[in-house]
PLY file of the C-alpha trace (Angstrom):
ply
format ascii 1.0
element vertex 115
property float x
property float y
property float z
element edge 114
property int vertex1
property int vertex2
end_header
0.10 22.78 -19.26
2.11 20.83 -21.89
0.86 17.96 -23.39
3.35 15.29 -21.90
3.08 16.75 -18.40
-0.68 16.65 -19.30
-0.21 13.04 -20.15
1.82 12.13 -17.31
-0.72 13.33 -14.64
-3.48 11.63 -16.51
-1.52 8.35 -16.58
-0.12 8.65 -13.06
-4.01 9.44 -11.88
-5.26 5.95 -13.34
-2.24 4.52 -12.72
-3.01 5.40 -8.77
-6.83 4.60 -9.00
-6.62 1.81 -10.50
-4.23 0.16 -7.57
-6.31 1.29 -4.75
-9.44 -0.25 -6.76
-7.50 -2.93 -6.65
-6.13 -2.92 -3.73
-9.40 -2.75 -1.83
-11.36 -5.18 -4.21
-11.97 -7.54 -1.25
-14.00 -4.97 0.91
-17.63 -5.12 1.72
-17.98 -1.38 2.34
-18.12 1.08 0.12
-13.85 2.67 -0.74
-13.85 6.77 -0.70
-11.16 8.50 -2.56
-10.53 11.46 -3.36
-8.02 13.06 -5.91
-6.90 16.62 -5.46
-4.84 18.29 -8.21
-3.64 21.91 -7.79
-1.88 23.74 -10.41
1.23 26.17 -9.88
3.65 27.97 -11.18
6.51 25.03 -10.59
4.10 22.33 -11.49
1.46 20.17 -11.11
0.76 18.79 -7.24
-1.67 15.32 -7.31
-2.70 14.42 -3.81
-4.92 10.86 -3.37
-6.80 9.95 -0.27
-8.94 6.65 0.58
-10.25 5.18 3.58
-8.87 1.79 1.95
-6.26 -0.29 4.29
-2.92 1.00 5.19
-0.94 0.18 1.70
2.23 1.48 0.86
2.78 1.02 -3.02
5.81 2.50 -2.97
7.21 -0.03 -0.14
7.34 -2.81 -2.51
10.63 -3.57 -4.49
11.01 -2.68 -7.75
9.74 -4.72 -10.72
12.81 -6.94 -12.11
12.60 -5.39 -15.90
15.58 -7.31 -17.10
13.74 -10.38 -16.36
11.46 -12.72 -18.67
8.11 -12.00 -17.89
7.32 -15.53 -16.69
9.17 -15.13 -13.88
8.41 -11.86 -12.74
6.38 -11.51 -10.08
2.33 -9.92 -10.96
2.11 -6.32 -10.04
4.30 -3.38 -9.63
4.43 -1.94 -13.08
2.25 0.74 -12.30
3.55 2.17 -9.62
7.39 2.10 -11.27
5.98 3.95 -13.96
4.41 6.74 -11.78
7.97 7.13 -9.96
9.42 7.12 -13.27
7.34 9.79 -14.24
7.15 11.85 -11.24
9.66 14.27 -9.79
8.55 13.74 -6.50
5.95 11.04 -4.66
5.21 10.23 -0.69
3.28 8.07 1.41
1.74 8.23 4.78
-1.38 6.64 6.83
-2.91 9.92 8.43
-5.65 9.65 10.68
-7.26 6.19 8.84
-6.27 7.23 5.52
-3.85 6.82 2.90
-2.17 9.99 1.44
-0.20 9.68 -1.65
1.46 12.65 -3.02
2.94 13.02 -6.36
4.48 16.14 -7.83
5.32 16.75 -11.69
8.18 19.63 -12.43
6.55 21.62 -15.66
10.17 21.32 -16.80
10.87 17.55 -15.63
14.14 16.20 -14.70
15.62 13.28 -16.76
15.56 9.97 -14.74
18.93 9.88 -12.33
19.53 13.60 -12.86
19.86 15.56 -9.99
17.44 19.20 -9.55
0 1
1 2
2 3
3 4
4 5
5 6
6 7
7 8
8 9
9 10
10 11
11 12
12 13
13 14
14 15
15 16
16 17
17 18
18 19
19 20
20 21
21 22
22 23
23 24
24 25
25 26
26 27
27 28
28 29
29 30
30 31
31 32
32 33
33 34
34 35
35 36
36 37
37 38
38 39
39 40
40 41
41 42
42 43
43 44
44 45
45 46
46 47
47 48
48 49
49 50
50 51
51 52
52 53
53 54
54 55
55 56
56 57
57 58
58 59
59 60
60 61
61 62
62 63
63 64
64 65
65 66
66 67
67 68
68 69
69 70
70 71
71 72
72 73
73 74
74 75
75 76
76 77
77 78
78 79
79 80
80 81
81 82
82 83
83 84
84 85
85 86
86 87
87 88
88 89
89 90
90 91
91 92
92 93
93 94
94 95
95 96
96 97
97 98
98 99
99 100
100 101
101 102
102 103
103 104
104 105
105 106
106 107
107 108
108 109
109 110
110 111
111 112
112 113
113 114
């Protein structure tokens, strides 16, 4: 694996982490997650799973980056970077759990290229 794809999954795994820590911060119980990563030929296939509450990251709108960072809203950063960074990324709520998938091309696509 290349270095900058070998970057890119490590940022986009504590990128994702990191917001469903967050995310769940509130909870009395104890969060499970899990983090599958499978390598192939194409690339590099992240899956994350937690028993947090249904939370969509991708659902909210994107950061305003143009604007001064007083009057941006908190949050959202992360998650623009990791579809930034990523070639492909999903959400669903299956069976009382979130399932984000996120899929880095070893030979990744420039931002608002097409495949």
């Amino acid at each position: 694996v290349r270095g900058e794809r070998m970057s890119d999954t490590e940022l986009i795994a504590e990128e994702v982490h990191t917001n469903i820590a967050r995310n769940n911060a509130a909870r009395v119980r104890e969060l499970r997650l899990s983090i599958e990563c499978t390598l192939s030929a194409p690339g590099i296939a992240l899956e994350f799973r937690d028993d947090g509450v249904a939370f969509d990251p991708f659902a909210r709108t994107a950061p305003r980056l143009d604007a001064e960072i007083t009057d941006r809203e908190v949050g959202g950063l992360g998650i623009h970077l990791v579809q930034q960074v990523a070639d492909e990324s999903a959400y669903a709520f299956v069976d009382g759990l979130n399932v984000l998938n996120i899929f880095l091309k070893f030979s990744p696509t420039p931002h608002g290229a097409t495949a």
